[in-house]
N, C-alpha and C positions, 0 to 999 in steps of 0.2 A: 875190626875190618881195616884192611891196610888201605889207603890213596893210590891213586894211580898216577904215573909219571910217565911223560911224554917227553919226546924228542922231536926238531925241527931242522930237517936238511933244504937245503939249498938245492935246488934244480934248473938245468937251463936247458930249455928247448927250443927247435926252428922246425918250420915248413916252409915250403914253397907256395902251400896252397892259402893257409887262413891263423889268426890268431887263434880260434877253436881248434883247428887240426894239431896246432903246437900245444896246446895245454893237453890234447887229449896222450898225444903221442908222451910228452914227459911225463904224464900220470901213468900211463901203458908200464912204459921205463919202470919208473921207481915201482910199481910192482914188483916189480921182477927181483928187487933185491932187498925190499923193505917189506916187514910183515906189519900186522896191526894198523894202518893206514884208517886216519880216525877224519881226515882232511887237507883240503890246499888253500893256497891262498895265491891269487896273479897278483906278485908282490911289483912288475915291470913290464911293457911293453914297447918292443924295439922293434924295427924293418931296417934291412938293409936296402937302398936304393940305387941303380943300375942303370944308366940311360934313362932318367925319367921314370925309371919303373919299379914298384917294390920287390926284388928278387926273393926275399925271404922274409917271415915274419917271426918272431924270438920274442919269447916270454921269461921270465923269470918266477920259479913256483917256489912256496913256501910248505914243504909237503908234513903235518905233522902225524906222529904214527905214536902208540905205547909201548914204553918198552918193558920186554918181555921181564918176568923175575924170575 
């Protein structure tokens, strides 16, 4: 029986609305071009600030998947 081996990309997301709405949205994303998606990881959390106000909120995901043989 062979091991299984994994690979970890780098992801960055924002919302306007919440740091959950940005993880969720960059998870959504990397579906779309990643198979086997085994986990993530909110490797950073960033907001950009506007008048006083946080305009956006930006995460940083550590998404790990297997890769296919």
């Amino acid at each position: 029986m062979e091991g299984r081996v994994a690979r970890v990309t780098e992801v960055v997301s924002g919302s306007p609305k919440s740091f959950e709405d940005a993880i969720v949205a960059g998870f959504k994303r990397a579906t779309k071009t990643l198979r086997g998606i085994t986990g993530l990881k909110v490797k950073e959390f960033q907001a950009s600030v506007e008048d006083g106000k946080i305009k956006e909120y930006r995460v940083t995901l550590e998404v790990l998947f297997v890769l296919e043989s």
